[in-house]
Backbone as ProteinMPNN parsed JSONL, in Angstrom:
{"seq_chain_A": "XXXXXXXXXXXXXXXXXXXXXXXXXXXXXXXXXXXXXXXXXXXXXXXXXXXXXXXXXXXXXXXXXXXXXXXXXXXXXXXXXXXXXXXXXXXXXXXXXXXXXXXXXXXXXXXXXXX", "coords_chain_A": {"N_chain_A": [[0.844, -1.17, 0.0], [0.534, 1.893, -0.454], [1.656, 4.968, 0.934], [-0.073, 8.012, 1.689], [0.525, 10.97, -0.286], [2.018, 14.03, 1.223], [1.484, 17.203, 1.998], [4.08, 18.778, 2.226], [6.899, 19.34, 1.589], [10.357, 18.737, 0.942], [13.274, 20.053, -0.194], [15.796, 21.284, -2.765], [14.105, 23.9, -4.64], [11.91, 23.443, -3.024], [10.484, 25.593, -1.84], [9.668, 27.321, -3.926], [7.386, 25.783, -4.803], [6.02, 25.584, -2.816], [5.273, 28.159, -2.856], [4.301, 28.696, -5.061], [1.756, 26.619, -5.082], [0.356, 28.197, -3.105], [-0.724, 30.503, -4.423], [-1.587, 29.466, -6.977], [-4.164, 28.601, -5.242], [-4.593, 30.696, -4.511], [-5.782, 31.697, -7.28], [-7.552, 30.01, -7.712], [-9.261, 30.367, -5.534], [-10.317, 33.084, -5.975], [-10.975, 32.302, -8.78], [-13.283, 30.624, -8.558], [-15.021, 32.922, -6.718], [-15.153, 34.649, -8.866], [-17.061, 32.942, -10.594], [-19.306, 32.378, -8.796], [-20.369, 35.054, -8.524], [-21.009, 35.876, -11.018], [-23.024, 33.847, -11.139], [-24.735, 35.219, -9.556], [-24.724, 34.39, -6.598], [-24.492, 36.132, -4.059], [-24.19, 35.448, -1.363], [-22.431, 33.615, -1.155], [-20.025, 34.794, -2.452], [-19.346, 36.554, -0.887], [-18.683, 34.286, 0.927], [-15.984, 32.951, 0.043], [-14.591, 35.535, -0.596], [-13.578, 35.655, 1.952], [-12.014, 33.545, 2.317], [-10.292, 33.897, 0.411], [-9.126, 36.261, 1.034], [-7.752, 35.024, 3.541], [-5.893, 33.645, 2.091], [-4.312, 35.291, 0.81], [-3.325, 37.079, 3.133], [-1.755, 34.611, 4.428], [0.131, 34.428, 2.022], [1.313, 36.844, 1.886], [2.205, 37.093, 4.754], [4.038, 34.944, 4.385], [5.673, 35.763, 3.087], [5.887, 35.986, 0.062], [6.697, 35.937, -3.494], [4.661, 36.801, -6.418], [4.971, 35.535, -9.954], [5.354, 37.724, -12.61], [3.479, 36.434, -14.576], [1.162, 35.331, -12.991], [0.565, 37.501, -11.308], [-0.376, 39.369, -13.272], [-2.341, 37.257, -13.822], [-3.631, 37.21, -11.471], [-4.682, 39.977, -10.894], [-6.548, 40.361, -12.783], [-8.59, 38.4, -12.33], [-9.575, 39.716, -10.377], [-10.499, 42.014, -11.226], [-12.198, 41.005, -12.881], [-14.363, 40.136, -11.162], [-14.731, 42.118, -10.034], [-16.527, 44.088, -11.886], [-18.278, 42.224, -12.264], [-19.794, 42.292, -9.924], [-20.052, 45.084, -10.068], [-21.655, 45.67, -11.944], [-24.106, 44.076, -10.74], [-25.018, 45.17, -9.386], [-25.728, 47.897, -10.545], [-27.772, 46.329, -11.819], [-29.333, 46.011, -9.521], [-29.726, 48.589, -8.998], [-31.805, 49.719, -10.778], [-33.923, 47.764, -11.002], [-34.657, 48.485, -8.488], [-35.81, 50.794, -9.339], [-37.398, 50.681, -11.126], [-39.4, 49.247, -9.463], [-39.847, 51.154, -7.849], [-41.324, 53.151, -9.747], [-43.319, 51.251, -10.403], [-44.88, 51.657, -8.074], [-45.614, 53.928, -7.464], [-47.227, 54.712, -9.403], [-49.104, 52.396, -8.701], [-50.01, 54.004, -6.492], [-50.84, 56.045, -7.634], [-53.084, 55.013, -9.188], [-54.872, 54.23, -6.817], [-55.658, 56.445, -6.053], [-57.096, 57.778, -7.8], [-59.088, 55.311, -8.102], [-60.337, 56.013, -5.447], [-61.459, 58.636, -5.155]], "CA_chain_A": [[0.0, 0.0, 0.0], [1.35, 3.639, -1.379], [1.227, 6.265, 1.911], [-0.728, 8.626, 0.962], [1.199, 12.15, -0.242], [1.677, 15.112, 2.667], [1.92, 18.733, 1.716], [5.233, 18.992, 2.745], [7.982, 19.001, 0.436], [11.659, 19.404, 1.051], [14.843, 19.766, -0.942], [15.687, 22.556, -3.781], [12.839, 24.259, -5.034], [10.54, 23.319, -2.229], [9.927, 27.265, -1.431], [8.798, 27.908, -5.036], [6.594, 24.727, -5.139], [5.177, 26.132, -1.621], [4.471, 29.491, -3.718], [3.19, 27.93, -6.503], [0.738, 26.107, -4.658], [-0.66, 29.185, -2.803], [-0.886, 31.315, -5.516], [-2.776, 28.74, -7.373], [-5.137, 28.216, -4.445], [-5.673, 32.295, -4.543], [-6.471, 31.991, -8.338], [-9.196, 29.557, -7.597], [-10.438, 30.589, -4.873], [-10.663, 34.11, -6.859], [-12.377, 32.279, -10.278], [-14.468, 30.387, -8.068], [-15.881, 34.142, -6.323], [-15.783, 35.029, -9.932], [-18.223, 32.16, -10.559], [-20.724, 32.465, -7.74], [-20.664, 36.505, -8.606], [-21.704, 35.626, -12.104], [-24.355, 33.544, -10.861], [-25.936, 36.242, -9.155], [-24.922, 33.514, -5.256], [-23.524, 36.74, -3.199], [-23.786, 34.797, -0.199], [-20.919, 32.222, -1.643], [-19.256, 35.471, -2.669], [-19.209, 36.771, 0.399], [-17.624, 33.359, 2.236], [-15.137, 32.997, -1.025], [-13.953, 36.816, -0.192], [-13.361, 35.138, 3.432], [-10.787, 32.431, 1.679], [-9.021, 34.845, -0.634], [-8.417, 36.892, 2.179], [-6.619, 34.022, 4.047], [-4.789, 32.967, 1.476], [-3.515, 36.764, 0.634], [-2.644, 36.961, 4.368], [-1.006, 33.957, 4.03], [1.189, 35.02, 1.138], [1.919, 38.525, 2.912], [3.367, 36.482, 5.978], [4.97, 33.867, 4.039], [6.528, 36.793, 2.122], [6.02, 34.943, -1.581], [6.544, 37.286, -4.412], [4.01, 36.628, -7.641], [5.914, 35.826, -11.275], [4.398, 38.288, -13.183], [2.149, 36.255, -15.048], [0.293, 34.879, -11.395], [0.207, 38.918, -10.667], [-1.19, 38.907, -14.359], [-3.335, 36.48, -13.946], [-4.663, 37.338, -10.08], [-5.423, 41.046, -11.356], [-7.814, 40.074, -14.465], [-9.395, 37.912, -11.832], [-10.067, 40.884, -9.396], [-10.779, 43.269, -12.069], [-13.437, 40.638, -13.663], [-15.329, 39.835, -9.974], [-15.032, 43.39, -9.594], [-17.04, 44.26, -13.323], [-19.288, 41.416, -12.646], [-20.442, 42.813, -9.141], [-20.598, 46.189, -10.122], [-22.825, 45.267, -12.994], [-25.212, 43.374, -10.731], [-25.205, 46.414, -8.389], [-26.429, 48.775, -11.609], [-28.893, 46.038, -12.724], [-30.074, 46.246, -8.743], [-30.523, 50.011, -8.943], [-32.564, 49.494, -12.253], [-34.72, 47.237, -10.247], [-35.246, 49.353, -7.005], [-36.237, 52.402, -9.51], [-38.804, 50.287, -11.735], [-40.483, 48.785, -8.411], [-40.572, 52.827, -7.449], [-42.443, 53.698, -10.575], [-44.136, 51.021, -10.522], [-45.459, 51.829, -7.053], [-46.241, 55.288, -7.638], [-48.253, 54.344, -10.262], [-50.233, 51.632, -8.085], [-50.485, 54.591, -5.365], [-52.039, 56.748, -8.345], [-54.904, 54.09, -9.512], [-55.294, 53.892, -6.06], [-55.877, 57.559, -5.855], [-58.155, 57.617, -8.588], [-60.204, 54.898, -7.468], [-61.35, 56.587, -4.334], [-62.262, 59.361, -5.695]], "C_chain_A": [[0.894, 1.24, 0.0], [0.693, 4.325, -0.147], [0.46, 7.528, 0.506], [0.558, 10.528, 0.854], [0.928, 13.447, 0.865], [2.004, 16.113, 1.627], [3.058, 19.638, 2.392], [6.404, 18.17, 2.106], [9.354, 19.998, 0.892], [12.588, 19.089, -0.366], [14.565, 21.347, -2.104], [14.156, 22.488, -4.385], [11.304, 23.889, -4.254], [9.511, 24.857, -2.064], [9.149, 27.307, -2.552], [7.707, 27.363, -5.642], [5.167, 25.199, -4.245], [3.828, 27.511, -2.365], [3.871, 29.544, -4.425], [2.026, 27.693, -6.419], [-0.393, 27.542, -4.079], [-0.94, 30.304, -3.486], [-1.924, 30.842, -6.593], [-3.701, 28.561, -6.36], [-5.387, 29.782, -4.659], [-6.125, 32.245, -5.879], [-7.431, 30.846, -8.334], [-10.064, 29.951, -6.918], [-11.146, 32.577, -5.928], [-11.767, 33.792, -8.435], [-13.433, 31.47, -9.224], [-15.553, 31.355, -7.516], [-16.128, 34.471, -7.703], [-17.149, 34.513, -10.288], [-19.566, 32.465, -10.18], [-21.298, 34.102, -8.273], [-21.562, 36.179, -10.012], [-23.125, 34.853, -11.93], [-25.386, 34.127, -9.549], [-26.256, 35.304, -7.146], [-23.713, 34.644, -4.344], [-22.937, 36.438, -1.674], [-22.145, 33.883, -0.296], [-19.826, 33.282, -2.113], [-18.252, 35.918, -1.701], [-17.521, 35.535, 1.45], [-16.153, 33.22, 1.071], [-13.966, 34.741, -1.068], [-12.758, 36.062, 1.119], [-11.764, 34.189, 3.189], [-9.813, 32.896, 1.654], [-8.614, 35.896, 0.225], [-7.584, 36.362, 3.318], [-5.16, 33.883, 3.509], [-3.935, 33.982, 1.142], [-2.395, 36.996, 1.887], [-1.559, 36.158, 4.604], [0.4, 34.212, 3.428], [2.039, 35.599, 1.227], [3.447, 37.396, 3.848], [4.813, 35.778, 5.515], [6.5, 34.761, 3.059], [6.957, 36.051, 0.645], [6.254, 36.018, -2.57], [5.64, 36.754, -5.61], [4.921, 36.609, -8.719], [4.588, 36.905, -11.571], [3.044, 38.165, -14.122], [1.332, 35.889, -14.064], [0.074, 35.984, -11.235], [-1.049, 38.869, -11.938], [-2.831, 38.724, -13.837], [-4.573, 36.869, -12.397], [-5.463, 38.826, -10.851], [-6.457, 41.177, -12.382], [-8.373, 39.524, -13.306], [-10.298, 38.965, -11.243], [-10.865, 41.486, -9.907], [-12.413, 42.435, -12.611], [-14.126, 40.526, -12.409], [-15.677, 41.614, -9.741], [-16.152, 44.4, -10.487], [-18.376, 44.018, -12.834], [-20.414, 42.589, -11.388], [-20.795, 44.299, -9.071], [-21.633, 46.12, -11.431], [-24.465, 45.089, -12.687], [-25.635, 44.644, -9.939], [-26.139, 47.74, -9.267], [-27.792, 48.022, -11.743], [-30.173, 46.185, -10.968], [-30.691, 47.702, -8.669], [-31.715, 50.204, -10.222], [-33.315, 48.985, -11.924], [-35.426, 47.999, -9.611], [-36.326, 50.72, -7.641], [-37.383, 51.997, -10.403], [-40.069, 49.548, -10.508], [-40.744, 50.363, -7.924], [-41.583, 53.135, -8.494], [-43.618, 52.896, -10.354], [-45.224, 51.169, -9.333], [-46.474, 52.841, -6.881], [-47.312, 55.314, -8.163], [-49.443, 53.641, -9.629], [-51.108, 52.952, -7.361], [-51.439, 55.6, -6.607], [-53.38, 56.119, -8.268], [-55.47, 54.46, -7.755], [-56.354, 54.924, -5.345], [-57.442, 57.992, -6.637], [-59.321, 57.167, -8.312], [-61.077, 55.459, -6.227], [-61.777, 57.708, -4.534], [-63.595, 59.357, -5.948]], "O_chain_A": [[1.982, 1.286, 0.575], [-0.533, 4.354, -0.039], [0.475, 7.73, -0.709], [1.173, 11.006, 1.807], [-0.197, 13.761, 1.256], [2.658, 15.901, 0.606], [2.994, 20.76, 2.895], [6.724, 16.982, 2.087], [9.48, 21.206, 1.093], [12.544, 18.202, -1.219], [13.61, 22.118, -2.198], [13.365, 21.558, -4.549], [10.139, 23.985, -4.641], [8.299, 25.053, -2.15], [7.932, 27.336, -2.372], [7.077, 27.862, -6.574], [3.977, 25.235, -4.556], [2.615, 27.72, -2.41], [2.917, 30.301, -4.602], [1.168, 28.15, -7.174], [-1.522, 27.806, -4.491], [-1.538, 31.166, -2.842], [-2.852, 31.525, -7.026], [-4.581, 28.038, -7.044], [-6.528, 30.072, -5.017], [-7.18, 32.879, -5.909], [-8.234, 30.925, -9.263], [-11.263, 30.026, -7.187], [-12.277, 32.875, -6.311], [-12.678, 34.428, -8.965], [-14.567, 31.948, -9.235], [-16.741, 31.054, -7.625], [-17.322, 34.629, -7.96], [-18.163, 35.209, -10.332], [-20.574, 32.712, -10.842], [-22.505, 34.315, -8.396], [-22.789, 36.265, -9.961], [-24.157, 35.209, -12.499], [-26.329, 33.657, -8.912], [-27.307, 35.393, -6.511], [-22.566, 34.336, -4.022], [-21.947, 36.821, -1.05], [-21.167, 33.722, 0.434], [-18.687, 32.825, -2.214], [-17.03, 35.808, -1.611], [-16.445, 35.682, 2.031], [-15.121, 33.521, 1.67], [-12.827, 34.841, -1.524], [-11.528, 36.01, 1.109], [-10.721, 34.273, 3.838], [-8.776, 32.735, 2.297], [-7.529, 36.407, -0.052], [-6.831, 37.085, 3.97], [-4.017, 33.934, 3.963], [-2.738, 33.696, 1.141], [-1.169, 37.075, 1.808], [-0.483, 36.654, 4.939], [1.477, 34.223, 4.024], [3.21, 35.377, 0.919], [4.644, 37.134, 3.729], [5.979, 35.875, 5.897], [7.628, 34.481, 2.653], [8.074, 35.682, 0.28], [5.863, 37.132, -2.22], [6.255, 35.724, -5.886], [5.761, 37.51, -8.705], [3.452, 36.97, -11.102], [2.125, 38.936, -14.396], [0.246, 36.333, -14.436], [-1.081, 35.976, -10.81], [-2.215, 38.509, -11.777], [-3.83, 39.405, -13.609], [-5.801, 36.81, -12.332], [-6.613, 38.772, -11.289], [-7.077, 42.209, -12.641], [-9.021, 40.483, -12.887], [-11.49, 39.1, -11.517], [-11.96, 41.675, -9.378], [-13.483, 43.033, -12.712], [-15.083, 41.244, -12.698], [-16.729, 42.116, -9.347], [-16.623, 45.384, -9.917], [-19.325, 44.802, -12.806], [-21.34, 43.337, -11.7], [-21.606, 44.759, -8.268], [-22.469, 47.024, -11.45], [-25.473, 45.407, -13.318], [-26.813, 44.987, -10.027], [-27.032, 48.395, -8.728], [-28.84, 48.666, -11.789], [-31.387, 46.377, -11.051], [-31.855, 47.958, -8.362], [-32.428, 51.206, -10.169], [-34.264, 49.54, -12.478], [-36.588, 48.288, -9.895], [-37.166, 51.383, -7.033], [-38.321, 52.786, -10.525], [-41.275, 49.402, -10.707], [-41.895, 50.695, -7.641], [-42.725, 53.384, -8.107], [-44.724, 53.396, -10.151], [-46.384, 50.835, -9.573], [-47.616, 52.805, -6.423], [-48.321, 55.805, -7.657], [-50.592, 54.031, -9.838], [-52.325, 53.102, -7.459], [-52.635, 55.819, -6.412], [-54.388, 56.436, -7.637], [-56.574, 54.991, -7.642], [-57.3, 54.714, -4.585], [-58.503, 58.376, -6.147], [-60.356, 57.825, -8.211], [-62.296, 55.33, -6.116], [-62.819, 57.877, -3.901], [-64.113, 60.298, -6.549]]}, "name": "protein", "num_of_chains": 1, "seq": "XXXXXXXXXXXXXXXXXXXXXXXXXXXXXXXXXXXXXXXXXXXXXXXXXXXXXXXXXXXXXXXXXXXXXXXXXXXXXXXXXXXXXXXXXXXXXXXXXXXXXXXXXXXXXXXXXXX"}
């Protein structure tokens, strides 16, 4: 029977394997918030913020530096969660202001009728 693999790796190039790894774990957990944002699940956004703010922290401490395509690549992520949710945020004010008209409007008839 084959032990099962640990997340703990020595010898040359362990550090950059280390970095590797959490750098890829921030660009998922980042397309995965992308994801949920796109499907309109801000709750899952929300706990997915919660992650990518670990794993940033993380990073910080561990003092990792990004190649520039991982910087790249994290910043398109940001930039697109950041698009998506200001998008849904417009299509909510676009909402809030057709349930106003349409309210106004009820409160007219309503006006009318008692007349």
């Amino acid at each position: 029977m084959t032990p099962a693999p640990t997340n703990t790796t020595t010898g040359p190039g362990a550090a950059d394997r280390d970095e590797a790894d959490l750098f890829a774990a921030l660009a998922d957990a980042l397309a995965d918030q992308l994801d949920a944002a796109r499907r309109g699940r801000l709750d899952r956004v929300a706990e997915l913020m919660e992650r990518a703010d670990a794993l940033i922290r993380e990073v910080r401490s561990a003092g990792c530096t990004a190649s520039p395509a991982s910087r790249r690549n994290l910043r398109r992520l940001q930039d697109q969660i950041r698009l998506c949710l200001a998008q849904q945020q417009d299509e909510l004010v676009r909402r809030r202001a057709h349930l106003k008209r349409g309210k106004g409007t009820l409160h007219t008839y309503r006006e009318a009728a008692g007349r």
